[in-house]
N, C-alpha and C positions, 0 to 999 in steps of 0.2 A: 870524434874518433873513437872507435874501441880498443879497446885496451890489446894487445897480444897475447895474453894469458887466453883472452875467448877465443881468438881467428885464429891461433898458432901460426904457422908459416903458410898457411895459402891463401891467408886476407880474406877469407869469405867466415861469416858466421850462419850458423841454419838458425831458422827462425818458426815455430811450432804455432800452430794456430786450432788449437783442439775444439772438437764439437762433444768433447766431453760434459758432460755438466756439471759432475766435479769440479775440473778442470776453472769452468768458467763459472764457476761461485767463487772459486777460490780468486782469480780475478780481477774480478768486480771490484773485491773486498779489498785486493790491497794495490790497487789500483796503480802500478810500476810495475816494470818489464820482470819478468822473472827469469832469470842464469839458472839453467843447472844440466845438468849432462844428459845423453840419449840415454835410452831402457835399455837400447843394448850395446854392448859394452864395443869399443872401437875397431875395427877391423873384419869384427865376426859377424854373422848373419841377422836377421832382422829376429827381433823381440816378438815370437809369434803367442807364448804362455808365459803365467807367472814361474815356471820353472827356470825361464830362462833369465831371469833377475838375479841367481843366484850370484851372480860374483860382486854385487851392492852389498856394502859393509851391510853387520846386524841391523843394528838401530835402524838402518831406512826401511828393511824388508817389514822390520816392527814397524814404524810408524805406518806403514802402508795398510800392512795387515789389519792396522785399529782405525786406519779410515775407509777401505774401500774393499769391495768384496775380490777376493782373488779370481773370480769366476770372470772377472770384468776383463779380462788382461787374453785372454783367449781371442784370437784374432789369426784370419786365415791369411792377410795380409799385413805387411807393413804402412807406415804413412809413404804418400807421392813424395818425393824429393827433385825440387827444381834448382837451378843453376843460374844466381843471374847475376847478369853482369852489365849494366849502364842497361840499352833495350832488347839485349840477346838472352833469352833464357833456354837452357838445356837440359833436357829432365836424364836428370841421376837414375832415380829407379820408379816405376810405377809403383801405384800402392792400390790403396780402397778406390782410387781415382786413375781411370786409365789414361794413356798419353791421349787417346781419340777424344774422352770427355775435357780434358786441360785446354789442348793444342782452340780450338777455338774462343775459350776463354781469352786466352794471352795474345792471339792477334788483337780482339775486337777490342783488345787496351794498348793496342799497338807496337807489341813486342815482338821480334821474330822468333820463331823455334827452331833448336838446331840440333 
């Protein structure tokens, strides 16, 4: 079970699967699930530059800063966000991945799109 601090009241957690390689060195290495909150902050629009990080206390925007180049953070879209539930999945918002490229992934795994 997960905890309620993650799902809050809607029972669903989002789960990030990055083609970063940052990302996935970081990983590799400590090889357990990693918790920690979106880039952009809840309610508001999708994290498209490092400007919009702004509202992440000091220290993260530092530690960022001394690992990864802020040039990196620049992005025309957001990530795809899908919706699933037992074998219904419903895409939230498109991202770098359109519904057209998803939508035949997730039948030929046998889920319906809705």
């Amino acid at each position: 079970l997960v905890p309620e601090w993650i799902h809050t009241e809607t029972g669903y957690v989002g789960m990030r699967c990055s083609s970063h390689d940052f990302v996935q060195s970081v990983m590799r290495k400590i090889e357990v699930p990693l918790v920690t909150t979106s880039a952009n902050y809840s309610g508001d629009g999708n994290c498209k530059s490092y400007e919009d990080l702004d509202w992440l206390p000091e220290s993260v925007l530092k530690l960022s800063n001394d690992l990864m180049d802020p040039n990196l953070y620049e992005s025309p879209k957001g990530s795809l966000i899908l919706k699933i539930s037992g074998k219904n999945i419903q895409i939230l918002r498109e991202g770098v991945l359109s519904a057209d490229q998803v939508k035949p992934m997730c039948t030929d795994l046998g889920f319906s799109i809705s």
